[in-house]
C-alpha positions as CSV (number, residue, x, y, z in Angstrom):
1,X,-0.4,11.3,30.5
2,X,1.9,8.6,31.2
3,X,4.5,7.6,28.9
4,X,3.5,5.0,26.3
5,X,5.3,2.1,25.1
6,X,7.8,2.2,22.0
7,X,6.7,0.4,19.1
8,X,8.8,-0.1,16.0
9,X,7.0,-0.1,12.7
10,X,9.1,-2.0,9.6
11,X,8.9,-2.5,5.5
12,X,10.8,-6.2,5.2
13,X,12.0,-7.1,1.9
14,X,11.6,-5.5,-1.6
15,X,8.2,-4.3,-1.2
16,X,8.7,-0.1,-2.1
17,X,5.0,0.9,-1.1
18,X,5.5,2.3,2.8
19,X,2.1,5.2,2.6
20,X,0.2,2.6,5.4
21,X,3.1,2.0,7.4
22,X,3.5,5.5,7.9
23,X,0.0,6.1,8.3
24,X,-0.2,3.7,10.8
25,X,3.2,5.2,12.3
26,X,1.9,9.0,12.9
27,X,-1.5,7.7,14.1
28,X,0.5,5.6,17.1
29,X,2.8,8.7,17.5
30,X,-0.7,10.9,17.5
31,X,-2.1,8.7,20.5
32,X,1.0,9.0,22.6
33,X,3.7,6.5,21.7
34,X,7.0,6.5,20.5
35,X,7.3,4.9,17.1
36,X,10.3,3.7,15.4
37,X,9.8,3.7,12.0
38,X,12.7,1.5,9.9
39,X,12.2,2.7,6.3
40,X,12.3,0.5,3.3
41,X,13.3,-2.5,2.4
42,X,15.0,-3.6,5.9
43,X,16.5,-7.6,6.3
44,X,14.3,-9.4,9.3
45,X,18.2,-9.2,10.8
46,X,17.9,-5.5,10.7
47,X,14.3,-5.5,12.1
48,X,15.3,-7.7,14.7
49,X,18.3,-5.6,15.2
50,X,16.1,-2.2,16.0
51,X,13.7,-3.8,18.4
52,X,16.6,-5.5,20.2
53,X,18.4,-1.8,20.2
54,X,15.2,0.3,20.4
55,X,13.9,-2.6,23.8
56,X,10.5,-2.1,21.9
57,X,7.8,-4.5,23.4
58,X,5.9,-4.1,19.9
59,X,6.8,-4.7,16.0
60,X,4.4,-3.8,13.5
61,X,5.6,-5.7,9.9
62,X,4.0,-4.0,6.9
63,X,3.9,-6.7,3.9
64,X,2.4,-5.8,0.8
65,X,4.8,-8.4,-1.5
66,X,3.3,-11.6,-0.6
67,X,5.9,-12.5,1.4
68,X,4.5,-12.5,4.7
69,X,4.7,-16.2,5.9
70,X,8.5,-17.0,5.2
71,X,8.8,-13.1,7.1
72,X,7.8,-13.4,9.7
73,X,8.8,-17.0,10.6
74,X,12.5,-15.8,10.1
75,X,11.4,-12.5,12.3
76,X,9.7,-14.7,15.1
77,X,12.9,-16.9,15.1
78,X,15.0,-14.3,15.5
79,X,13.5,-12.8,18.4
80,X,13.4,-16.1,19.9
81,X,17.0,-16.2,19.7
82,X,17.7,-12.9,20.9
83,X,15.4,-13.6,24.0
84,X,12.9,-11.4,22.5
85,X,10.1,-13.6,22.0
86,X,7.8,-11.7,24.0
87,X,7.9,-8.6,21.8
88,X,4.1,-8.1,20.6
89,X,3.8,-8.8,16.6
90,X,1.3,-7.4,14.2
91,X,0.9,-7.6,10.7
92,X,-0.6,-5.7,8.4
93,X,-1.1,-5.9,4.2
94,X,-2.8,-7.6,1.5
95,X,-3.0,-11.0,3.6
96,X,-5.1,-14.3,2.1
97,X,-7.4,-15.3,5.2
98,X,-6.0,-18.7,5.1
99,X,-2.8,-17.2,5.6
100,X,-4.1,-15.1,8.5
101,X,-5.1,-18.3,10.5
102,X,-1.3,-19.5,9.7
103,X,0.3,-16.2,11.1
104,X,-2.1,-16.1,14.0
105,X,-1.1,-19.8,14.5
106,X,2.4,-19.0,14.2
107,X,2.4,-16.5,17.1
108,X,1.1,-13.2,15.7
109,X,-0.9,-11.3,17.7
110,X,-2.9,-9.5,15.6
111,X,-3.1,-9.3,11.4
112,X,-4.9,-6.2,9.6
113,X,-5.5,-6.5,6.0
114,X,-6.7,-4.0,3.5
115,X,-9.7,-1.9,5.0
116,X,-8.8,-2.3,9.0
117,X,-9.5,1.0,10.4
118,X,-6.8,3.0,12.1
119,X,-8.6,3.5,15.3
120,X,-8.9,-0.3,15.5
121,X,-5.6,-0.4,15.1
122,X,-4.2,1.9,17.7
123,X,-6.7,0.2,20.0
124,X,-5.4,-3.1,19.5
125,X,-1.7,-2.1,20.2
126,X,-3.2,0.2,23.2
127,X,-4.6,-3.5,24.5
128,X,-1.7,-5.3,23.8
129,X,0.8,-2.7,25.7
130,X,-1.1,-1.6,28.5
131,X,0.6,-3.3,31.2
132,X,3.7,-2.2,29.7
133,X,2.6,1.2,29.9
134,X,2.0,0.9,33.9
135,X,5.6,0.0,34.0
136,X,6.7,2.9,32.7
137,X,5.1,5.2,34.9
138,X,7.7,6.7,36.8
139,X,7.9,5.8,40.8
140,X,6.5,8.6,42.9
């Protein structure tokens, strides 16, 4: 199997409730890819900071307080700065559907809220990376 892409999985802000994001984190790492998860309570600087360091092509934000909108605007801006703006962005938590229209608009590639099953999950970020992962197939 060829090597998959690295994806970094994050908690921003105060939220303390991390069982989905590491859910989510083993089932990536169970279909092949290298997964970076942050921990808690991590600064959209220090999210930023691990894609940039980790050259991850995907973030995965998990945002439970409400908070997702001022989030990932500041993450988004951020990764535009650090010439980064390519990096793949999913959200996932207890998201109002206006607000998913307003992250979607924003940039993000894909929002799950409460309910989104796993495999559809994994799928999504299998879509969303497969031309990475031809990249990284080494050259024969």
């Amino acid at each position: 199997m060829a090597p998959r892409a690295r994806v970094v999985i994050a908690k921003p802000g105060l939220d303390g409730h991390d069982r989905g994001a590491k859910v989510i984190a083993r089932a990536l790492r169970d279909a092949g890819y290298e997964v970076i998860y942050t921990g808690l309570h991590q600064t959209p600087e220090q999210i930023v900071a691990t894609v940039i360091a980790e050259d991850a092509p995907l973030l995965g934000l998990s945002v439970l307080s409400g908070a997702h909108l001022s989030i990932v605007e500041r993450v988004l801006a951020l990764l535009e700065r650090q010439d980064a703006a390519d990096t793949k962005l999913l959200v996932g938590g207890i998201i109002p559907d206006a607000d998913v229209r307003a992250l979607e608009a924003m940039g993000v590639d894909a929002v799950f809220t409460p309910g989104a099953g796993i495999a559809g999950i994994v799928e999504t970020v299998h879509r969303l990376t497969t031309h990475l992962n031809d990249a990284l197939e080494p050259a024969c």
